[in-house]
VEXMI-348796 format. One line per field, with one value per residue (C-alpha): residue in one letter; chain; x, y negated, z. Coordinates in steps of 0.001 Angstrom, whole numbers. Each point is the difference from the previous one (the first is absolute). Last residue first. Layout:
BEGIN
kefi <- A  ...
torro <- A  ...
xx <- X  ...
yy <- Y  ...
zz <- Z  ...
***
This chain:
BEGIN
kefi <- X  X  X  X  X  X  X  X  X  X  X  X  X  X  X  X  X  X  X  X  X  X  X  X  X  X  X  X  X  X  X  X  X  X  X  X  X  X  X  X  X  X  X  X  X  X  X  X  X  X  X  X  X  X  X  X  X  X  X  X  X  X  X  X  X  X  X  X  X  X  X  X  X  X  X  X  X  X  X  X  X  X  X  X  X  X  X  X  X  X  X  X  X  X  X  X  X  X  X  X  X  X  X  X  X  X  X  X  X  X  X  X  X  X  X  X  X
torro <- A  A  A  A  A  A  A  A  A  A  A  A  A  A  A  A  A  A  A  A  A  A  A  A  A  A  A  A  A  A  A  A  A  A  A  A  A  A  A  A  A  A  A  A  A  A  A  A  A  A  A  A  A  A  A  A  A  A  A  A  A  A  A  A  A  A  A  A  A  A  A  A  A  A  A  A  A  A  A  A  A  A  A  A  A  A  A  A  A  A  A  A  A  A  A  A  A  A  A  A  A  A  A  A  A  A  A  A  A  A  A  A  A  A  A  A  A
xx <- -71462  2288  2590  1424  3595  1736  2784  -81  -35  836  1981  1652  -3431  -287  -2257  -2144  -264  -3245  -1827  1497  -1298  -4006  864  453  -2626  -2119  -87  -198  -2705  -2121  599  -955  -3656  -343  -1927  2904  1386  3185  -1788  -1407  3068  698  -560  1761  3468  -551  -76  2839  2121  -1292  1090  3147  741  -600  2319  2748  -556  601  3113  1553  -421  1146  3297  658  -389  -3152  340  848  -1648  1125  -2830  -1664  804  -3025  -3957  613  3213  -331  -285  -3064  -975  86  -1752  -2748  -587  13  -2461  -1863  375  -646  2752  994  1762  2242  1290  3701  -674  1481  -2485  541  -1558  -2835  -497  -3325  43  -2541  1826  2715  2637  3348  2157  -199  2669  658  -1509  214  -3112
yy <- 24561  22  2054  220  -1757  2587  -996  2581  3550  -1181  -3117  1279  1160  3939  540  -2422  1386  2120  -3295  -1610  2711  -591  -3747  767  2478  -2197  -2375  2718  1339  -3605  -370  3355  166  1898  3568  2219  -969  -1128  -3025  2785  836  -4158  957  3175  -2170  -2452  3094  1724  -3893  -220  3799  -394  -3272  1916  2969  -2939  -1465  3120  935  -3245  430  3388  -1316  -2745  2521  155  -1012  2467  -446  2030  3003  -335  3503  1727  -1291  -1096  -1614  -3226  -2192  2442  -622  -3578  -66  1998  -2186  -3231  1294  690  -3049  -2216  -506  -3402  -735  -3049  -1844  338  858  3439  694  -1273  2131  -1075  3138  93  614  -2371  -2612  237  2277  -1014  2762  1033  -3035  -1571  3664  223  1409
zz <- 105975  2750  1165  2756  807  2450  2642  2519  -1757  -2934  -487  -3291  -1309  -969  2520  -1570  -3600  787  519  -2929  -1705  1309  -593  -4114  238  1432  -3150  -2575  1785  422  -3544  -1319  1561  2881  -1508  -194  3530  486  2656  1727  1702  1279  3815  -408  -966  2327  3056  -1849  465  3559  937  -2148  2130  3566  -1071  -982  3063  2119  -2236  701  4010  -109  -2026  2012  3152  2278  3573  2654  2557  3469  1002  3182  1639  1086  1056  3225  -983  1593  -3398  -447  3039  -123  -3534  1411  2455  -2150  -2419  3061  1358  -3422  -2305  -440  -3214  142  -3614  -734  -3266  584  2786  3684  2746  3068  2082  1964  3821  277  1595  -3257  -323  -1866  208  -3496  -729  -3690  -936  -4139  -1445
***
């Protein structure tokens, strides 16, 4: 969440924040006590934020597409079963390897075209 100014206290001793959207987020008194004393140190050093390098970044998204792409994949398993008829395996096994072929797309990790079938 990015402060535009943590000093902002409303009448009920609330704190009112901007998010990354720039919409506000209120956070109720004790929300907002417990941010001011963290901010004040009671709790230790407030550490600086460091955001997450290019390559951290890419790395996340590429974790998150393998998750969606492995969670397609299960949810088509029982289409390679012995008893689906032929067609409907032939024709899922074509988008089931186009599913493993993603990470190899140019775009990938944050331009990918999914497959369809």
């Amino acid at each position: 969440m990015h402060l535009k100014n943590p000093n902002i206290v409303n009448k009920l001793g609330g704190i009112l924040l901007i998010d990354k959207n720039k919409n506000p987020v209120y956070l109720d008194e004790s929300a907002g006590q417990l941010f001011k004393d963290v901010m004040g140190g009671k709790y230790g050093a407030v550490a600086p934020f460091t955001p997450p390098s290019e390559a951290e970044v890419l790395e996340q998204l590429a974790a998150a597409a393998r998750a969606q792409r492995d969670s397609l994949l299960a949810s088509t398993d029982w289409t390679q079963l012995p008893d689906v008829p032929q067609a409907t395996r032939e024709a899922y096994a074509v988008y089931r390897q186009a599913l493993r072929d993603v990470p190899q797309q140019d775009g990938f990790p944050t331009d990918i075209i999914w497959p369809t079938l």
